[in-house]
N, C-alpha and C positions, 0 to 999 in steps of 0.2 A: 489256367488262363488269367485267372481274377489276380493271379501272385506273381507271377511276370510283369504283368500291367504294374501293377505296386511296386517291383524292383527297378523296372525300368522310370518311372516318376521320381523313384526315392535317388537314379542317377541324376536323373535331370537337376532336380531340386539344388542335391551337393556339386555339379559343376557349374552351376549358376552360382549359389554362394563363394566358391573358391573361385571363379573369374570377378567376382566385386570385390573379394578380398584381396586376388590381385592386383587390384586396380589402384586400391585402397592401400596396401602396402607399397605400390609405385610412387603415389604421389608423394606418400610421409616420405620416403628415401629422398626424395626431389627436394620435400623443404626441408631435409634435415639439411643434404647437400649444398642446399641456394644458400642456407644459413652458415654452414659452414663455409662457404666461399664469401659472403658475407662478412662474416670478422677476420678474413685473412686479410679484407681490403684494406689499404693504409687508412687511417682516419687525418682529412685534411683540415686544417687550420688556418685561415684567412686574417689579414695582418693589413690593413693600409698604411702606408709610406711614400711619403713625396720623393718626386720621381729620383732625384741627386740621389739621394743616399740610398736606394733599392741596390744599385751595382754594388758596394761594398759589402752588402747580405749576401746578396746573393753570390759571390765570391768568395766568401768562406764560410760564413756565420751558418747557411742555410744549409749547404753542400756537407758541410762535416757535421750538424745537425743529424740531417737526414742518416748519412753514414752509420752514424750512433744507432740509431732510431728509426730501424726500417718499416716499423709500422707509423710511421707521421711523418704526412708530409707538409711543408708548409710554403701556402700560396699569397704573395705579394700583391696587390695590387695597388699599384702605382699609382697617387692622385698628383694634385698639384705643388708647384715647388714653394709656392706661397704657406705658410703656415696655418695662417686664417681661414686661408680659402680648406685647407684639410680638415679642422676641428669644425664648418660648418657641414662638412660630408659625414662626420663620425656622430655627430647632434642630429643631423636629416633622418639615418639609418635607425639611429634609437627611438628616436618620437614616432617613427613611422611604426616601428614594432619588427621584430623578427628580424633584426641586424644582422648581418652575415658575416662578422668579425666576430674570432673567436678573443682575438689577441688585440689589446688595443696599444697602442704605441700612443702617446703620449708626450706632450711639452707638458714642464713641470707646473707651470701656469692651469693646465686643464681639470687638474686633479681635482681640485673642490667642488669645481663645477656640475663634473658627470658621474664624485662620488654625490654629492647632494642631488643629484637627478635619481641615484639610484639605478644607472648601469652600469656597475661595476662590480666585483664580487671581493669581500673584504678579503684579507692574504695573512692578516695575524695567526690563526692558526696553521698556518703551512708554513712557518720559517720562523725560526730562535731568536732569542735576541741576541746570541752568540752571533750567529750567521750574520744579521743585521751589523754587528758593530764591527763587519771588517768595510762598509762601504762609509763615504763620506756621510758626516752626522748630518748635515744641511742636506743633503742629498737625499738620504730616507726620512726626513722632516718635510722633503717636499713632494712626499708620497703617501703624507697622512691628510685626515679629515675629519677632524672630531675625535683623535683621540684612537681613527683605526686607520689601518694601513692596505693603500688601497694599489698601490702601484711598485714596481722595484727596479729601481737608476741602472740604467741599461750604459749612461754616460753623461757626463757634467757637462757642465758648461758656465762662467763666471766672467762677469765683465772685471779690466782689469784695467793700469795704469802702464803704456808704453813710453820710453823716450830714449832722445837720444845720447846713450851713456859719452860717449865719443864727444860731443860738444859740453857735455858736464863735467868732462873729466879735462879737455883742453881748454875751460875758463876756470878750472878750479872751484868748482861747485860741486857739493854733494846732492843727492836726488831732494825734491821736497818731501815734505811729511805733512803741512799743514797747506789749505787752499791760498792764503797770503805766503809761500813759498813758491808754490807754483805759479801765481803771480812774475813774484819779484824775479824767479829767474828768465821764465819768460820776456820778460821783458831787458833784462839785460843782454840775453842771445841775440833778440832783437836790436837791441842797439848797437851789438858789433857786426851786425849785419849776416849772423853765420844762417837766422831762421827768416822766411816772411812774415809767420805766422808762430805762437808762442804753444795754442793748446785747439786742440778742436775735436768736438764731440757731436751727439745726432741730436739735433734740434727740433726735428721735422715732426708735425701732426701725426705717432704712428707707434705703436708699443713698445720701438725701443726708446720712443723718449722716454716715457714711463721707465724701464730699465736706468736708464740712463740714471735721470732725475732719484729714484730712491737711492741709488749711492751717495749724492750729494746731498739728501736728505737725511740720511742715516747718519752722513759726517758731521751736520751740524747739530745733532742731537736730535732728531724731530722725527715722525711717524708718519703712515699715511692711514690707514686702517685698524685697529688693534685685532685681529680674529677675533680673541676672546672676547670683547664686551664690546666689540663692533664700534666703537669710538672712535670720531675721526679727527685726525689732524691738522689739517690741511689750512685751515685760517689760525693756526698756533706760530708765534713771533719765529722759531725755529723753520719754520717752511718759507716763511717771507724772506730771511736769511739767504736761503737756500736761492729762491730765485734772484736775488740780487745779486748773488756772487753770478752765478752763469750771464746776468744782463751786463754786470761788470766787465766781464770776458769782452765783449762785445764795443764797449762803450770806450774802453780805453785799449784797444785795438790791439788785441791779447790773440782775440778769435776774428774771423773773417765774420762781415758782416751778414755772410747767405750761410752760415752754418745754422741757423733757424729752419734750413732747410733739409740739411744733409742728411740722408742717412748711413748706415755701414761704411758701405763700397767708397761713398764720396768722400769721408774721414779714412776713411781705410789708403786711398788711391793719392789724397793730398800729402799723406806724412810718408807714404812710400817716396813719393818722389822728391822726400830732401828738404821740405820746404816749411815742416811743422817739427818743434823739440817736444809736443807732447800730445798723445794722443788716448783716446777712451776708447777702448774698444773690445773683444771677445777673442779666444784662444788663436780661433781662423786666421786671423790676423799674421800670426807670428812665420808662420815656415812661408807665407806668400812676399815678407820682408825678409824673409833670409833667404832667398832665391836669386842665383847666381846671380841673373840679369838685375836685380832690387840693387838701386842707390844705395839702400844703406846698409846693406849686407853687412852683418859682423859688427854693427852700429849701434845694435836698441839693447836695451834690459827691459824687464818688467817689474811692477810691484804694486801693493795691494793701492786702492782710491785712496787719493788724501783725505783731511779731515780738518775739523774747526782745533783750535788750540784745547787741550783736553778731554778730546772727546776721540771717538775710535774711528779708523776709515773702514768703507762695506762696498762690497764688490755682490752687484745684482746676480741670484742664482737662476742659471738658465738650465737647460738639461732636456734632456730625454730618458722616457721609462715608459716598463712594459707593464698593465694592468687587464685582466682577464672580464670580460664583455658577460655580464650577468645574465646575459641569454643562449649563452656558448653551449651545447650540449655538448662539449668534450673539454668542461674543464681541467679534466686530470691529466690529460695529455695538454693541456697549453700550459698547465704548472710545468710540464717535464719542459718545454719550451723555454720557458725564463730559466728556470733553475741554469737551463744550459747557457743561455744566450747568457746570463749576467755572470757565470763561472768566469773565476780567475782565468783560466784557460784559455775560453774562449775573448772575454775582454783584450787578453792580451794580443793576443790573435787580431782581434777587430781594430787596436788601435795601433798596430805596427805597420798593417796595412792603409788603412782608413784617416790617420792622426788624429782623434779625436781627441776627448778628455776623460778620461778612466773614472769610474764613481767607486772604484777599491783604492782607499788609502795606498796599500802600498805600492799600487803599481806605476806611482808618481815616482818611486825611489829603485824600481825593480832594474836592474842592470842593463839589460837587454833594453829596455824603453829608450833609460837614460843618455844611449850611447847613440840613438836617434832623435832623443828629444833632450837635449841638456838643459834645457830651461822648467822640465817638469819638475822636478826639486822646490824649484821660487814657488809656481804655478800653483806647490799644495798650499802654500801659505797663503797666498788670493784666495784659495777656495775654502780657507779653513776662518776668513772674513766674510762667509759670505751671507746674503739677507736675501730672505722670501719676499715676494712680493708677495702682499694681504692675501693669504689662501683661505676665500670667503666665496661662497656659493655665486654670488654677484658678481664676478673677478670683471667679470667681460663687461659690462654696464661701467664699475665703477672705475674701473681703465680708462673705457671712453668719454667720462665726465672729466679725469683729470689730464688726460688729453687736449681736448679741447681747452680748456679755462689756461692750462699751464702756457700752451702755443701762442692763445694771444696774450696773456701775459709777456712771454720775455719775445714777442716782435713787435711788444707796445700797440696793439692794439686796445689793450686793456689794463688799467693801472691794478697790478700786480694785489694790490692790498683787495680790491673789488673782484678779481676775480679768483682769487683763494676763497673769500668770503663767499661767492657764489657757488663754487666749486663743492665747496664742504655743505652747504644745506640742499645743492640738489644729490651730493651724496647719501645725509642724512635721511633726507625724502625716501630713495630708494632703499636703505636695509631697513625702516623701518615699515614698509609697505612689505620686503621681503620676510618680516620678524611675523607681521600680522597673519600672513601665510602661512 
């Protein structure tokens, strides 16, 4: 009886263990299984882009991405079409902590700022200097910081010198080379009445002045920032130069008196309609004046910013590039991102569709482009003049100092000499508050 009893317990006991071990073997299958279904998910990557240019991603760039690359997906989020108003959304997310941008997109301007903040992840070891030296040299120069590379030219951008070859070529004029040519023909087109206006550029309180302004400051020989030893220019005889010529523009009725005002669109919109032989302006420009309905269809050339007499002319680098968000948990998959997105392949792709401006040397001369863009040939030689603006940690401060001083300088609110002078010591003031740091 006593042995029964003790077989029958010694059952119970082992169907109690083997139902916990069931239990216990179901679960493990469950998180092996959750976990497995787990990394089958795509891993997604977040990317903000003002809202124009999302449709062109997303139209090929993303779409044949994905194709490739069925584990990543990548999601856009559309900010504003303002630029400014972008780079304060991408600075809000970092300071706040735990950004949601694996991918950061970038103006070439940004770099120094948010590698010096330290959201960024350096990119030197993930790419050659072979790889490196098929894109424009200015171009991965304005994706370093100190010496490391932080971002990689997704596509260019360079301000550039338009006019009209068609009136240069029926007064018997060849284009200018030095700022006293541009002048003098100006104003002779003027006189036979063929222009209203001889030259007109963005004058207005806003960063393309600054753009604007280092071209002509470059021509005259003169600097604004040095990166390296932080030295500033700005009250140097070469910069005084510089604003003189552009108040000259002005004063002897070269340039429209409200171009102090203008920016883009309004220099863009006046030489379209016939009424300027020369104009300052960025790539965009070109195929909206070579458009059927454009007055001067079949009418402009380009070529690089004039210059003082022996000295070089410099076309402002502007651009765009992709740099990977130092808090991304899925860096490896946003390096496969760039890699793609900046492939010759894909470039080309983006800019057949899109017209941008290519950051691969050759795809200025690639056949296929050339045969929808005949002017990208010239274009590499703009971009192969081209000049950083001060890529210094400060960028955004000392922008906004020489904003301000330079605007009421050439609207004469301020004599020119006083407010360089002012301009450069409240620059001084800030990198060296920014050094003690």
């Amino acid at each position: 009886m006593l042995y029964q009893k003790s077989i029958k317990n010694l059952q119970k006991i082992i169907q109690k263990k083997f139902f916990h071990l069931g239990i216990f073997l179901t679960i493990l299958l469950s998180i092996i299984l959750f976990r497995v279904a787990l990394s089958q998910q795509p891993v997604t990557l977040n990317m903000l882009i003002t809202a124009p240019d999302a449709e062109p991603w997303k139209q090929g760039l993303i779409k044949d991405f994905e194709a490739e690359n069925p584990g990543i997906r990548i999601n856009l989020v559309e900010g504003p079409n303002a630029t400014n108003l972008l780079e304060d959304l991408y600075t809000s997310s970092f300071i706040l902590g735990e950004s949601p941008y694996d991918l950061v997109n970038m103006d070439v301007i940004w770099t120094s700022k948010f590698a010096a903040a330290k959201w960024l992840l350096p990119l030197d070891d993930r790419i050659s200097k072979e790889e490196l030296a098929a894109f424009s040299p200015k171009d991965v120069e304005g994706g370093r910081y100190q010496g490391k590379l932080y971002r990689i030219p997704m596509r260019s951008d360079v301000g550039m010198l338009y006019y009209r070859e068609d009136l240069l070529k029926e007064a018997g004029l060849q284009p200018p080379e030095t700022f006293e040519d541009l002048m003098q023909i100006s104003q002779t087109l003027q006189k036979k009445n063929k222009v209203n206006w001889g030259y007109v550029w963005q004058g207005r309180q806003y960063e393309g002045l600054v753009a604007m302004f280092v071209e002509v400051l470059n021509g005259f020989g003169g600097f604004w920032v040095n990166p390296d030893t932080l030295e500033v220019g700005l009250d140097r005889p070469e910069t005084l130069r510089a604003i003189e010529f552009l108040r000259s523009t002005i004063s002897q009725g070269v340039s429209p008196p409200g171009v102090t005002t203008y920016q883009e669109e309004d220099t863009r919109r006046l030489f379209q309609s016939g009424q300027v032989a020369f104009l300052r302006s960025w790539p965009y420009a070109w195929p909206l004046a070579q458009a059927k309905d454009s007055p001067i269809q079949g009418k402009i050339a380009i070529k690089p910013m004039v210059h003082a007499p022996g000295k070089t002319g410099a076309a402002c680098l502007g651009g765009w590039g992709i740099g990977i968000a130092k808090s991304s948990k899925h860096s490896q998959e946003a390096w496969k991102a760039i890699q793609y997105f900046t492939s010759e392949k894909a470039q080309q792709r983006f800019i057949l569709s899109a017209g941008y401006v290519p950051s691969r040397r050759d795809l200025f001369t690639n056949p296929e482009i050339v045969a929808k863009y005949s002017h990208y040939p010239q274009l590499l030689q703009v971009v192969d003049n081209a000049v950083l603006r001060s890529p210094i940690a400060q960028y955004a401060q000392t922008s906004d100092i020489l904003q301000r001083y330079l605007s009421a300088a050439l609207s004469n609110r301020m004599n020119p000499e006083q407010a360089m002078k002012a301009a450069a010591n409240e620059t001084r003031r800030l990198l060296e508050a920014g050094r003690k740091r």
